[in-house]
C-alpha positions as semicolon CSV with decimal commas, in nm:
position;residue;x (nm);y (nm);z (nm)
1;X;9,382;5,659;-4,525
2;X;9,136;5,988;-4,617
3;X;9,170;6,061;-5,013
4;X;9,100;6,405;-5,184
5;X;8,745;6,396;-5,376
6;X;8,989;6,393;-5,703
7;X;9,125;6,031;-5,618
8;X;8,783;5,936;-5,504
9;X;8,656;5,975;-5,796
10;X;8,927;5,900;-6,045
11;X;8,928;5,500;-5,858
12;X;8,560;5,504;-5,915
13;X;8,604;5,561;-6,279
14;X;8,871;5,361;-6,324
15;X;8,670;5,048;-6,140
16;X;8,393;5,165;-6,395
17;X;8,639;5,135;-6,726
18;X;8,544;5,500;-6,734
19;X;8,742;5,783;-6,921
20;X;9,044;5,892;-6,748
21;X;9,052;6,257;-6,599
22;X;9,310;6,472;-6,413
23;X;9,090;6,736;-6,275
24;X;8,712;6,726;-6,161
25;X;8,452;6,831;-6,415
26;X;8,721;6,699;-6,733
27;X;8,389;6,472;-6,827
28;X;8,006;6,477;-6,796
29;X;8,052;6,159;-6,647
30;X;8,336;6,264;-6,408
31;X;8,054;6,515;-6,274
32;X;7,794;6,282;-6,252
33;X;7,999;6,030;-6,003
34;X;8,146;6,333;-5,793
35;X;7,759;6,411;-5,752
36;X;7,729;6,057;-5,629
37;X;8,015;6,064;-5,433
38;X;7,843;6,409;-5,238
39;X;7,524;6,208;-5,191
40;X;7,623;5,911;-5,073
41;X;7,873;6,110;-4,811
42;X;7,607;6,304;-4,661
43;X;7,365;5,966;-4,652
44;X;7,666;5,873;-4,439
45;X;7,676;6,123;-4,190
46;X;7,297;6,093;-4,155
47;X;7,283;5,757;-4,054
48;X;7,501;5,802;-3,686
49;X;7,607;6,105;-3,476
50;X;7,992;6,091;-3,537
51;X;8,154;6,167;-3,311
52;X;8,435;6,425;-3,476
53;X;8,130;6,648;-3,569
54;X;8,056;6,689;-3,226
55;X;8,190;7,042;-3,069
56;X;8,116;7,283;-2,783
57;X;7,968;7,649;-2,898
58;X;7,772;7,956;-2,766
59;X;7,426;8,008;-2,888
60;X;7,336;8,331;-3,064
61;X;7,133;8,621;-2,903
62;X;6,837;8,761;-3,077
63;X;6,933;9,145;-2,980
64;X;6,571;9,177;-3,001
65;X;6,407;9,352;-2,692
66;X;6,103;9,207;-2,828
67;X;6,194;8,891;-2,776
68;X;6,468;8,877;-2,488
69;X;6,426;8,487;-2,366
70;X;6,473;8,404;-2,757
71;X;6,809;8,239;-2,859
72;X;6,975;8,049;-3,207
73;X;7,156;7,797;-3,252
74;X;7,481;7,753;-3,450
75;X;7,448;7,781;-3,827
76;X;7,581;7,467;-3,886
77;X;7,412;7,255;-3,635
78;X;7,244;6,967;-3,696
79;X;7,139;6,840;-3,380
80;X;7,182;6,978;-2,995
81;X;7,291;6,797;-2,766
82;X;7,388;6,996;-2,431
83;X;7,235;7,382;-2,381
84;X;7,339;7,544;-2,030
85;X;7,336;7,901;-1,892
86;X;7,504;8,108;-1,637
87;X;7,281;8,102;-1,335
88;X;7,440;8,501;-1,266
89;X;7,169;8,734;-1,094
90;X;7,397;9,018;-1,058
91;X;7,729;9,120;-1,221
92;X;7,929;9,073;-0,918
93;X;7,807;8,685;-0,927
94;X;8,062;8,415;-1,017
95;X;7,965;8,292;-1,362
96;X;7,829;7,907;-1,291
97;X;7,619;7,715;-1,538
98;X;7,374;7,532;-1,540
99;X;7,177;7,281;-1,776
100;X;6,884;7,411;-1,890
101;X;6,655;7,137;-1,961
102;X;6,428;7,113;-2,305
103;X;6,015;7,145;-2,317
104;X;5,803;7,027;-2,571
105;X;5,657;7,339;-2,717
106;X;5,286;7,276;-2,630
107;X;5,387;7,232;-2,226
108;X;5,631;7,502;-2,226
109;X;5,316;7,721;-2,346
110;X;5,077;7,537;-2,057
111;X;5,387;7,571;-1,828
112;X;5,467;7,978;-1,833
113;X;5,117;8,038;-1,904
114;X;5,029;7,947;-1,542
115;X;5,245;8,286;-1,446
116;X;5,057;8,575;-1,304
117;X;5,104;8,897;-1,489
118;X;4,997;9,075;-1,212
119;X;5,332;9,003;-1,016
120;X;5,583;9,305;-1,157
121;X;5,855;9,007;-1,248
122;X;5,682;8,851;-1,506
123;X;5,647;9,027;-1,881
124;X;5,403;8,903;-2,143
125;X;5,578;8,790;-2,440
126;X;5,363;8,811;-2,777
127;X;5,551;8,618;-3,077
128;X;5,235;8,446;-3,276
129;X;5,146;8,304;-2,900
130;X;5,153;8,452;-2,646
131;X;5,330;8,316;-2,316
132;X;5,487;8,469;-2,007
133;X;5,879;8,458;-1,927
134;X;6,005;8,591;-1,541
135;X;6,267;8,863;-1,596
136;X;6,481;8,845;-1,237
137;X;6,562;8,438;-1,271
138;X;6,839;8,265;-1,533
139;X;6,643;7,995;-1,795
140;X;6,517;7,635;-1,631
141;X;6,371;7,520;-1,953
142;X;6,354;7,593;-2,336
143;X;6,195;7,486;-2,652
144;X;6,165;7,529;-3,033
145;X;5,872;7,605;-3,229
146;X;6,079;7,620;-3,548
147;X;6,372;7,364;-3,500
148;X;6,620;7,726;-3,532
149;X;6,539;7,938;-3,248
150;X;6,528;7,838;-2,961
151;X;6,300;7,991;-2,645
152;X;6,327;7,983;-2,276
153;X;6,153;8,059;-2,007
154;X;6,379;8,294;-1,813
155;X;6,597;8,562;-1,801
156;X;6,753;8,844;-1,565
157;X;6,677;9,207;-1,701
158;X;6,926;9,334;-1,450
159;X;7,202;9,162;-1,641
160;X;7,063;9,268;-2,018
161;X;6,754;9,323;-2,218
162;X;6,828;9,003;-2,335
163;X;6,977;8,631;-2,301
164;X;7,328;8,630;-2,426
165;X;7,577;8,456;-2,638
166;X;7,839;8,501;-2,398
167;X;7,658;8,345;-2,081
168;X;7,551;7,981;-2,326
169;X;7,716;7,706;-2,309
170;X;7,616;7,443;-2,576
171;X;7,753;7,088;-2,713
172;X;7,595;7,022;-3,076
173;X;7,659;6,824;-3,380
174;X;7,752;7,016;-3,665
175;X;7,664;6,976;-4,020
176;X;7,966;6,881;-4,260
177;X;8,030;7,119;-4,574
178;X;8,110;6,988;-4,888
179;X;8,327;7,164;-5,165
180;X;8,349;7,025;-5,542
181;X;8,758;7,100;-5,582
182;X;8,995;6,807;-5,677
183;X;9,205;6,877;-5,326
184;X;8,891;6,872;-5,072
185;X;8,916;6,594;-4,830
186;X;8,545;6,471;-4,704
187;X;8,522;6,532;-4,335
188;X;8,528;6,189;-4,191
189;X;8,740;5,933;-3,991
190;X;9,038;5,767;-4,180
191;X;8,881;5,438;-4,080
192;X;8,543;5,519;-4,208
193;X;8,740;5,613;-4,620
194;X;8,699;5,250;-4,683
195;X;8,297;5,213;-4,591
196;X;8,253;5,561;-4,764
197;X;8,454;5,478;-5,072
198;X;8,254;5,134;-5,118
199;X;7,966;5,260;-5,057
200;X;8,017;5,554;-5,337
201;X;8,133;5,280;-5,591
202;X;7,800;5,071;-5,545
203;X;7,572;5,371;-5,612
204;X;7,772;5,447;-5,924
205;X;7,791;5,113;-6,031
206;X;7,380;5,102;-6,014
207;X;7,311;5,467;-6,093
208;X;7,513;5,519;-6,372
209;X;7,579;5,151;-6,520
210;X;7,246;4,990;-6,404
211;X;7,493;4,679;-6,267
212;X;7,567;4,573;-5,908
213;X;7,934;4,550;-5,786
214;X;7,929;4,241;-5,604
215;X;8,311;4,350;-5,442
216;X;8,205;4,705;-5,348
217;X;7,878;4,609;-5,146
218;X;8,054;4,317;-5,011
219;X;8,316;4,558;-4,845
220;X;7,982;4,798;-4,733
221;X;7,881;4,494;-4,570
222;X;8,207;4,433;-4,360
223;X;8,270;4,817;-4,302
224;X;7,946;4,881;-4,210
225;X;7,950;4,609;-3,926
226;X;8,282;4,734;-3,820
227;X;8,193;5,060;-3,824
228;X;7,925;4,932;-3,558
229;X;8,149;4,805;-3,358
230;X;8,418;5,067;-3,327
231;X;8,425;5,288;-3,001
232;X;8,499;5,661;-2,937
233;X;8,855;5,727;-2,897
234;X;8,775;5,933;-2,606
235;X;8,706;5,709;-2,307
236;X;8,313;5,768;-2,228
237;X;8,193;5,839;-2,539
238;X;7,829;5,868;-2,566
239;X;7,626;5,841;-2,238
240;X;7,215;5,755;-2,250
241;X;7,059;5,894;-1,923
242;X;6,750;5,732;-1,803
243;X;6,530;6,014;-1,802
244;X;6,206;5,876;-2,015
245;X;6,158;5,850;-2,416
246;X;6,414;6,111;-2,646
247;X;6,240;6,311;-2,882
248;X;6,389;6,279;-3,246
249;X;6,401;6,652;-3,328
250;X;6,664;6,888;-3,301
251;X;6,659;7,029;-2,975
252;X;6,518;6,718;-2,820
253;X;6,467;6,643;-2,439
254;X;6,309;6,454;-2,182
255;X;5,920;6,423;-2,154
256;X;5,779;6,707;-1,943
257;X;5,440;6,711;-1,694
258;X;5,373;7,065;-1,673
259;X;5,157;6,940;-1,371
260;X;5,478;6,866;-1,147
261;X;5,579;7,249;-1,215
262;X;5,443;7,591;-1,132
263;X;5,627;7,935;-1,209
């Protein structure tokens, strides 16, 4: 059952032989273990990709002529997962995406450096390096040199001076927020309250009376391995294609030969 941060912390207190309280902030203790509580939430959500925080989104246009193959991700994304884009040429075109696939920013510069800037579809883009995007074709690839914005290759001036927001498609992660009120409910899984609520009583237990709770990491333990072992509720759930080593970051992607390409 999911508990407001009030009853979180009141049963950690109590566990504790604390002070009572009836509202967050009542002690300098009470603060101290909702602080905890915060901590050991987000070192939660860090550990897996959970599935509730997973949604579908648009990226953000730069409206920057400038910079019209330049794109940003959600605010509140922590990692991407999915970017496509409408593969439109001309307005009268159906709108059909496509995935567009990620680069590693040192081939994506060796791969669109290879253009010719003497054929009148290709513009010279100048943004601390300098690389060349083709202005009559939707993106193939993309990359980050800054984990925020992201860059592609490609883009079709006869549609816009720019990429747009309304022609992404993209599946991220997003980041949980976290309000201090006695009635905010942490975003998680009823079935992961237990795991997060044991969890939150160990680290108080050793933070803030330098003892173990032998009960409360013992139910960490057990949680944590069924935690493990719980599926998605949607059938499928997470799917690992076989397309060579992940990268870690953000907008990671497959490993890319800019040998096999030309532009």
């Amino acid at each position: 059952m999911k508990e407001n941060l009030l009853t979180i912390v009141q049963g950690i207190l109590s566990g504790m032989s604390s002070d009572k309280i009836n509202t967050l902030g009542e002690t300098e203790e009470a603060n101290q273990v909702a602080a905890l509580v915060k901590d050991t939430y987000y070192d939660l959500i860090a550990r897996k990709d959970w599935p509730h925080l997973r949604q579908a989104g648009q990226l953000t246009n730069s409206a920057d002529i400038n910079k019209p193959t330049h794109m940003a991700i959600p605010e509140d994304a922590s990692r991407i997962d999915y970017i496509a884009y409408s593969q439109q040429t001309q307005v009268t075109d159906n709108i059909i995406y496509r995935r567009v696939e990620y680069m590693h920013p040192d081939s994506f510069l060796e791969y669109t450096s290879r253009r010719s800037t003497s054929n009148p579809n290709v513009e010279v883009i100048n943004q601390g390096a300098v690389f060349y995007v083709l202005n009559d074709t939707p993106p193939t690839y993309y990359t980050s040199f800054d984990d925020v914005e992201l860059v592609f290759d490609s883009y079709v001036v006869a549609l816009g001076n720019t990429l747009t927001a309304v022609n992404s498609q993209v599946v991220y992660y997003r980041m949980p927020s976290w309000t201090a009120e006695d009635t905010f409910i942490p975003d998680l899984p009823a079935e992961a309250f237990p795991l997060f609520k044991a969890e939150a009583k160990s680290v108080c237990f050793n933070d803030l009376k330098q003892e173990p709770n032998a009960k409360a990491e013992q139910i960490s333990v057990r949680q944590n391995q069924v935690m493990g072992q719980r599926n998605w509720a949607v059938k499928g759930g997470v799917r690992y294609p076989n397309y060579g080593r992940q990268s870690k970051k953000l907008v990671g992607g497959r490993n890319f030969n800019p040998s096999q390409h030309t532009g």
